[in-house]
VEXDREN-2710 file (C-alpha; in Angstrom, 1 decimal):
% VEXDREN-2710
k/r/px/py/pz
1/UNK/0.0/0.0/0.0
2/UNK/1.2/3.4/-1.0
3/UNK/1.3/6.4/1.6
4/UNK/0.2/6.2/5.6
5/UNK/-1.9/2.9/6.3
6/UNK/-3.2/1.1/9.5
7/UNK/-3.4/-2.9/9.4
8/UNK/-7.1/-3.4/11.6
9/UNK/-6.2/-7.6/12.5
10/UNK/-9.5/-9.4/13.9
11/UNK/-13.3/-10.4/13.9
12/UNK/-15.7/-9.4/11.1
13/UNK/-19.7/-9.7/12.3
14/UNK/-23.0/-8.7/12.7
15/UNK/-24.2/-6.7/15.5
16/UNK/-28.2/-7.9/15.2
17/UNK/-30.2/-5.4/17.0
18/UNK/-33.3/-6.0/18.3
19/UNK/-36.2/-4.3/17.2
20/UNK/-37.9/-4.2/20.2
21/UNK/-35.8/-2.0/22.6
22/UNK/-35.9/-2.1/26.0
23/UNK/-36.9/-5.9/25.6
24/UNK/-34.8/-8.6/27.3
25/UNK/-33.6/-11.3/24.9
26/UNK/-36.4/-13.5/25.6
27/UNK/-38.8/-11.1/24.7
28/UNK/-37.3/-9.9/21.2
29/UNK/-39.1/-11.1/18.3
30/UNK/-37.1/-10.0/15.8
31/UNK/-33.6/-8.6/14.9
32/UNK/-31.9/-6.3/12.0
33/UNK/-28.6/-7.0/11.2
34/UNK/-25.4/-4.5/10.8
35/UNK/-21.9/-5.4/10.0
36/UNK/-19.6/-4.8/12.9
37/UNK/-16.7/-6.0/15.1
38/UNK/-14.2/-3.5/16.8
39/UNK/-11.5/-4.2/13.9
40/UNK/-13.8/-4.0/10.8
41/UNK/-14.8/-1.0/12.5
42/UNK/-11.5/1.0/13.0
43/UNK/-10.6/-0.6/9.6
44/UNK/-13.5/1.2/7.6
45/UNK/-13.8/4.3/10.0
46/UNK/-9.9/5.4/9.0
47/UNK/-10.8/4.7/5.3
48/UNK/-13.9/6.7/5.6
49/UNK/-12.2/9.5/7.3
50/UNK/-9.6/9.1/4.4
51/UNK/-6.2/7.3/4.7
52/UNK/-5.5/4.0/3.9
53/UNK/-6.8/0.4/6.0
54/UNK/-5.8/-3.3/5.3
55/UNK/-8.0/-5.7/7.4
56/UNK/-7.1/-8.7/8.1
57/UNK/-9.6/-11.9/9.2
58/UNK/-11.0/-14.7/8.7
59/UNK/-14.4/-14.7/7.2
60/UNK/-17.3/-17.2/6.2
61/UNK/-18.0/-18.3/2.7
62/UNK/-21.2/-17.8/3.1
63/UNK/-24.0/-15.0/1.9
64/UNK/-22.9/-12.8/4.8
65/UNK/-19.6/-13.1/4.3
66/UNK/-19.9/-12.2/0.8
67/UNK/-22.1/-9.2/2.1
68/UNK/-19.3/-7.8/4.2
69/UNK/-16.6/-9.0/1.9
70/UNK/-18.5/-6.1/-0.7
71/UNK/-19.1/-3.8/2.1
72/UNK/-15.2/-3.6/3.1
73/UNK/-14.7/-2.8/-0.7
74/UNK/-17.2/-0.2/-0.9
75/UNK/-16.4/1.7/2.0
76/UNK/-12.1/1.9/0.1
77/UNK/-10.6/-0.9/2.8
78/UNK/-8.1/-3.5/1.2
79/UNK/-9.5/-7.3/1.9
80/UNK/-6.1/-8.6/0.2
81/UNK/-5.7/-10.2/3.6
82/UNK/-9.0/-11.4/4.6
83/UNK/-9.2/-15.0/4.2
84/UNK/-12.5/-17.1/3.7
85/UNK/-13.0/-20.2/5.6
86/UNK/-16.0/-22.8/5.6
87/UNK/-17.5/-21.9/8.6
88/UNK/-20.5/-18.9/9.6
89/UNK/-19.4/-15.6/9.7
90/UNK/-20.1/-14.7/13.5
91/UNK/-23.5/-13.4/14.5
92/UNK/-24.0/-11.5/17.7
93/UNK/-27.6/-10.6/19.3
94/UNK/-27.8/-6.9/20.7
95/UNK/-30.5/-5.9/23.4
96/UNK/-30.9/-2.2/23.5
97/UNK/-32.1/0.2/25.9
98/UNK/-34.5/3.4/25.8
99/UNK/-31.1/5.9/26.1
100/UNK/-29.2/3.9/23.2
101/UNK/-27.2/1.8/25.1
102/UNK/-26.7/-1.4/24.0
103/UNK/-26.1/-5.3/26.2
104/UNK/-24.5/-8.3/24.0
105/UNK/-26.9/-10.8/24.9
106/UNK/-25.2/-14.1/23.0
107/UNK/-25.2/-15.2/19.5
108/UNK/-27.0/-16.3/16.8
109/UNK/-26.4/-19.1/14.2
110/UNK/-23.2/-20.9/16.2
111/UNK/-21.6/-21.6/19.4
112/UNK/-18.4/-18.8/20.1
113/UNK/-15.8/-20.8/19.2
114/UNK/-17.2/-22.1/15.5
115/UNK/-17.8/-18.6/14.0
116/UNK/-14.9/-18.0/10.8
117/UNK/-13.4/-15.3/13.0
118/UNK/-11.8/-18.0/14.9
119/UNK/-9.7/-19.5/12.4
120/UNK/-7.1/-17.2/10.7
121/UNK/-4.2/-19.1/9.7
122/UNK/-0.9/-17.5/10.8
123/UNK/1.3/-18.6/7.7
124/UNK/-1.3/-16.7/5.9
125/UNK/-0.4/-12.7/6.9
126/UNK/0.7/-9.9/5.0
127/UNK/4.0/-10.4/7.0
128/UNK/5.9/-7.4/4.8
129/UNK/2.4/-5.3/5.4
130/UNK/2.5/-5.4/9.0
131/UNK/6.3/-4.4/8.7
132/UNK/5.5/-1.6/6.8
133/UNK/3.0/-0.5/8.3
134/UNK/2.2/3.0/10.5
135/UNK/-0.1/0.8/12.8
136/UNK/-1.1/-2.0/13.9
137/UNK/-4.9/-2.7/15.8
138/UNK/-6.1/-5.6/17.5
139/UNK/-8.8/-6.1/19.8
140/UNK/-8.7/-9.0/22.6
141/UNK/-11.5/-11.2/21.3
142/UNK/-9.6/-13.4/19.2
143/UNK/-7.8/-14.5/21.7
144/UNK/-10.6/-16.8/23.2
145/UNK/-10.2/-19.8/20.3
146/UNK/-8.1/-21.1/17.5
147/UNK/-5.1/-20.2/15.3
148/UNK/-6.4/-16.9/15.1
149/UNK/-5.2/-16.1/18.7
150/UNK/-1.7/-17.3/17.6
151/UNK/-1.9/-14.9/14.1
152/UNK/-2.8/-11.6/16.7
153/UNK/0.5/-13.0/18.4
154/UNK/2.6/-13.4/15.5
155/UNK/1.4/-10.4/14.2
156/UNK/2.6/-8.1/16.7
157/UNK/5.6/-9.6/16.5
158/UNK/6.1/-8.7/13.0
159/UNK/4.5/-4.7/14.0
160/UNK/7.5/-4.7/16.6
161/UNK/10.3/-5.5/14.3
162/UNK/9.0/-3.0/11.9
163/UNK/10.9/0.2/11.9
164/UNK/7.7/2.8/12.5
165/UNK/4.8/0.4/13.7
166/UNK/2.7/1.2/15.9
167/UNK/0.6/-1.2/17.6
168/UNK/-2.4/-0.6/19.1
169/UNK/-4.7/-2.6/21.6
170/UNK/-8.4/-2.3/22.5
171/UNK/-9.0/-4.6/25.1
172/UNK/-12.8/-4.2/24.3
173/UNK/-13.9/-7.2/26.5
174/UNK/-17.0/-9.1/25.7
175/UNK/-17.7/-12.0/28.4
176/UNK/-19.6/-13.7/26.0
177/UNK/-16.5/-14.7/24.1
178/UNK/-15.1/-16.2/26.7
179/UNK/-15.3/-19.7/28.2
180/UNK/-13.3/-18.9/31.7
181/UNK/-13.2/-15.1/33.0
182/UNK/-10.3/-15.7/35.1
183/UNK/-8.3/-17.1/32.0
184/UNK/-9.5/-14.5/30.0
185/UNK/-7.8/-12.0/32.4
186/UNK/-4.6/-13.4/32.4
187/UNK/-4.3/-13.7/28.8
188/UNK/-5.3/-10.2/28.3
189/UNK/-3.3/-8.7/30.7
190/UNK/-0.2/-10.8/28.9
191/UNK/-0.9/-9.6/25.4
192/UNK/-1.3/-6.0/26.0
193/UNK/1.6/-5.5/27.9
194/UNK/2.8/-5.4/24.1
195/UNK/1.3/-2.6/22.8
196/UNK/2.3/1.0/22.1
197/UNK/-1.1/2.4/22.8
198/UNK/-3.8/0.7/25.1
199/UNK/-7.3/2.0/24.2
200/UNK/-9.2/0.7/27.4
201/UNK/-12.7/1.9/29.1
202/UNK/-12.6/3.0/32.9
203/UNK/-14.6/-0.2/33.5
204/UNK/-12.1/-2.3/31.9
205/UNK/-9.4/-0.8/33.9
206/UNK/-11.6/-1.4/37.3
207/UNK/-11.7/-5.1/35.9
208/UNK/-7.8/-6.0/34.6
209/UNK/-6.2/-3.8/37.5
210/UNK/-8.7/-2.7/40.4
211/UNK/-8.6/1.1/39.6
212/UNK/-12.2/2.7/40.4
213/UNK/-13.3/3.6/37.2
214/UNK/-13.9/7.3/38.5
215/UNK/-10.1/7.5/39.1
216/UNK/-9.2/5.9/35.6
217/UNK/-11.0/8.8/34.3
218/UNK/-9.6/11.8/36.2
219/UNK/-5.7/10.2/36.7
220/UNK/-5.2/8.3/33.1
221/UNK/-1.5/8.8/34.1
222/UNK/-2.1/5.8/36.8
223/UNK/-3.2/3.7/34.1
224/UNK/-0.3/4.1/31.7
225/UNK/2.2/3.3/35.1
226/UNK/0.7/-0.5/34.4
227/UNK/2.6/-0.8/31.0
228/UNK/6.1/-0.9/31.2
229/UNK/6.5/-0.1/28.0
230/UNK/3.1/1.8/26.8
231/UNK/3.6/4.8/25.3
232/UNK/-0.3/5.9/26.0
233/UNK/-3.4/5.1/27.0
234/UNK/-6.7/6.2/25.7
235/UNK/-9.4/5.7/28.8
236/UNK/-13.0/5.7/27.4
237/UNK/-15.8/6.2/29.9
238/UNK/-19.0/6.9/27.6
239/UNK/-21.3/9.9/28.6
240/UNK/-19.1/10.4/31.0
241/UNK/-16.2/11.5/28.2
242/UNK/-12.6/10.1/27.8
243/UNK/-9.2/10.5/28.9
244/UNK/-5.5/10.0/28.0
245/UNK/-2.0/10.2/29.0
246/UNK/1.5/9.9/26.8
247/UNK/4.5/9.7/27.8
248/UNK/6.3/12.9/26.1
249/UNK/9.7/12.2/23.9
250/UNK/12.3/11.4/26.1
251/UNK/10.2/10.1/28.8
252/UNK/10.2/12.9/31.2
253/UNK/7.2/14.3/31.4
254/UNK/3.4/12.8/31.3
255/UNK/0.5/14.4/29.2
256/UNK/-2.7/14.0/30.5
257/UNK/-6.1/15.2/30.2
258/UNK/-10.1/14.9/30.2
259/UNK/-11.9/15.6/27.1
260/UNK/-16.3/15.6/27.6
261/UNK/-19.0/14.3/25.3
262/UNK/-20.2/16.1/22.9
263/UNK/-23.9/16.9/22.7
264/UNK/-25.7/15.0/19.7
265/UNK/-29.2/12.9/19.7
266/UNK/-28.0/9.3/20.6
267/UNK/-29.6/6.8/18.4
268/UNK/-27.4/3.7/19.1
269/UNK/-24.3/3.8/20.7
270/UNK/-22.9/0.7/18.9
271/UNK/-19.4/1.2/17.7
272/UNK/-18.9/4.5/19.0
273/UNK/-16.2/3.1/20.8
274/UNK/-14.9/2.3/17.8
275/UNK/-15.0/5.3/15.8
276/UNK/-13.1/7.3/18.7
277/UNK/-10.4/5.2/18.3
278/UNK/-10.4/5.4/14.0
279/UNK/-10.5/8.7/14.4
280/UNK/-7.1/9.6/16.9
281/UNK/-5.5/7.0/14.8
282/UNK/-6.5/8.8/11.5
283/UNK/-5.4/11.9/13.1
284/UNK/-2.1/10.6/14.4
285/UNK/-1.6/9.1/10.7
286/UNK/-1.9/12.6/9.1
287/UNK/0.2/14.4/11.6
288/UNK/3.0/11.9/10.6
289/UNK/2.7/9.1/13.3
290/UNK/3.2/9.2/17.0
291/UNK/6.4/10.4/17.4
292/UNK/5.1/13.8/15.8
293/UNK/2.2/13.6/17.9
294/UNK/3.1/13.5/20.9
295/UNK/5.7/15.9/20.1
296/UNK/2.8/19.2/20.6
297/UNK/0.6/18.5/23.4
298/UNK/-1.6/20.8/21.4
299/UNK/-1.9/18.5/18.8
300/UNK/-2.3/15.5/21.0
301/UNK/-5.3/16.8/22.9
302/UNK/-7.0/18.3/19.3
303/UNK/-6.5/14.3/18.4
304/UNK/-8.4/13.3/21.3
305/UNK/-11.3/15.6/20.5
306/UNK/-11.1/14.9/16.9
307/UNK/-11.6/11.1/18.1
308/UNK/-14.5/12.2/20.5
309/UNK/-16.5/14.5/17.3
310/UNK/-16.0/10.7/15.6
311/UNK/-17.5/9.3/18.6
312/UNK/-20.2/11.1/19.2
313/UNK/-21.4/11.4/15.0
314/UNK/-21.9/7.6/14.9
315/UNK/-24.2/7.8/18.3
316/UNK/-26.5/9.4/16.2
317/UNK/-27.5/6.5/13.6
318/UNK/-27.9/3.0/14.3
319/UNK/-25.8/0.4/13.6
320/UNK/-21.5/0.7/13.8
321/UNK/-20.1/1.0/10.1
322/UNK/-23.3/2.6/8.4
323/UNK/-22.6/6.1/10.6
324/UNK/-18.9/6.3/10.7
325/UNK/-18.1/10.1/9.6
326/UNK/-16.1/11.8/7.4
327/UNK/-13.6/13.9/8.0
328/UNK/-15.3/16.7/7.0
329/UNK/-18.7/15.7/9.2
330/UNK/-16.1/15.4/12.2
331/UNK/-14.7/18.6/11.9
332/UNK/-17.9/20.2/11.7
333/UNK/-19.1/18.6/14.7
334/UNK/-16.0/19.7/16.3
335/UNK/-16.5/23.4/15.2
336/UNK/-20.2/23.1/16.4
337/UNK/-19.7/22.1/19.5
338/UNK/-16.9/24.8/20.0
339/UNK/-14.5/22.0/21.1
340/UNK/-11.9/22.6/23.0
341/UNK/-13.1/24.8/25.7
342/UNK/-14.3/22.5/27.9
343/UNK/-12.2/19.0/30.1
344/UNK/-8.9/20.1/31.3
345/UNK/-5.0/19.2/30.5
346/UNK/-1.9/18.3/32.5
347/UNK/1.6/18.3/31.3
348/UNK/4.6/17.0/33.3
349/UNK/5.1/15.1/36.8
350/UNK/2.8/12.5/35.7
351/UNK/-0.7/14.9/36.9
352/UNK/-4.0/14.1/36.1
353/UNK/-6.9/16.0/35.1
END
């Protein structure tokens, strides 16, 4: 791939929401489907935004795969690496509440650990890709079943020995993937110890480390102390806004800060998540990487809020991929909203916000 990319590694699937909202599961009598999954996602929200995004999965040969297969295509993302397997293309069933919010309530077609997303073949990754590329994102999921769990592995390994990559985690943990919650923990804890950047919500920092969530928000600085070798942290806390904290060049001083929500009409907050974090990494892409980025604490925080205006435009349709802004839509949010005046910002000594 020519110019700035992102490699997005993991699952491809349908986030099937029910119509009736503020229905348990067992009440639902019917569902619409929407292509999702935290790595398609980031994948198609930087391409949308406008730089470049090679996903990489394992996907179905079957009619949703082909669906999504099309959809990738359309929205400018190179499926070079996606490989298609004979099994379902995973299925998830979404309960929703009154406010937008959104439960995973199980699955549809398979059990967990049958879905396509399970089985991406290691000797089959764009090894020189990953070298090349300006980032690497994984989410967690995929490391509940199968080879695909040893592809994320090998995969950061090939990010690291590149000379730019960055790689980026999302622990975005989903119980319902998981067989064993206190094996899940100690596999994630392992594999994100190996990122650059952990992208982590204040609830999943109470979880993997016993930090209130309420002090994950207003100190991100104590969360980045947990990676020896993290060069930020990106602490996501829904309406109640997001945080983050870098370590500067050099490594002697922290920037931190708290940026709010912005104020839009909340349709569905599914992928929201998601788009926050295609949109800092679009905007660290464009101001030449992270190096450059953290460089300007200026810059660093506008990233954050340009992440947030992402965040908050896909609240305001349903589904994850269908709302994902353009650059453009962000930045007019952004100017709406006047961003920037409120939150707060900390530079050096490791302070929070």
């Amino acid at each position: 791939m020519a110019g700035r990319y992102l490699v997005s590694l993991g699952e491809a699937l349908y986030d099937c929401l029910a119509d009736q909202i503020g229905k348990p599961k067992d009440e639902v009598t019917s569902w619409t489907p929407f292509p999702g999954g935290a790595p398609a996602n980031v994948a198609t929200g930087v391409a949308r935004l406008g730089a470049g995004a090679l996903f990489v999965s394992a996907i179905g040969k079957d009619d949703l795969g082909d669906e999504f297969v099309a959809l990738l295509k359309e929205r400018s993302v190179d499926t070079s690496a996606v490989q298609r397997v004979d099994r379902p293309t995973r299925d998830i069933l979404v309960v929703r509440s009154p406010d937008g919010d959104r439960e995973f309530a199980g699955f549809g077609k398979a059990k967990s650990h049958e879905y396509a997303d399970c089985f991406l073949d290691p000797a089959g990754l764009p090894e020189e890709k990953i070298k090349g590329a300006d980032a690497l994102v994984t989410g967690t999921l995929g490391l509940a079943c199968g080879p695909t769990a040893d592809a994320m592995r090998r995969a950061v390994s090939l990010a690291r020995e590149g000379s730019h990559c960055t790689v980026v985690i999302d622990v975005n943990w989903r119980p319902v993937f998981w067989d064993d919650e206190a094996s899940a923990k100690a596999t994630v804890l392992e594999y994100i110890q190996q990122a650059h950047i952990l992208k982590v919500t204040d609830e999943e920092v109470e979880w993997l480390y016993g930090i209130p969530a309420a002090e994950a928000l207003a100190h991100p600085e104590r969360v980045l102390e947990k990676g020896s070798g993290w060069r930020g942290v990106l602490v996501s806390a829904g309406e109640k806004g997001s945080a983050y904290a870098f370590r500067a060049p050099g490594g002697k001083m922290d920037m931190s800060g708290v940026v709010p929500v912005m104020d839009v009409k909340v349709a569905d907050t599914t992928g929201a998540g998601d788009a926050y974090l295609a949109g800092f990494l679009f905007y660290m892409l464009m101001c030449g990487g992270l190096d450059s980025l953290v460089a300007d604490h200026g810059k660093l925080r506008r990233g954050v809020e340009f992440a947030t205006a992402c965040g908050a435009f896909t609240c305001t349709k349903p589904g994850a991929i269908g709302a994902q802004p353009t650059a453009a839509e962000a930045e007019a949010l952004l100017a709406s909203q006047g961003a920037g005046a409120g939150g707060s910002t900390t530079a050096g000594g490791g302070g929070g916000a």
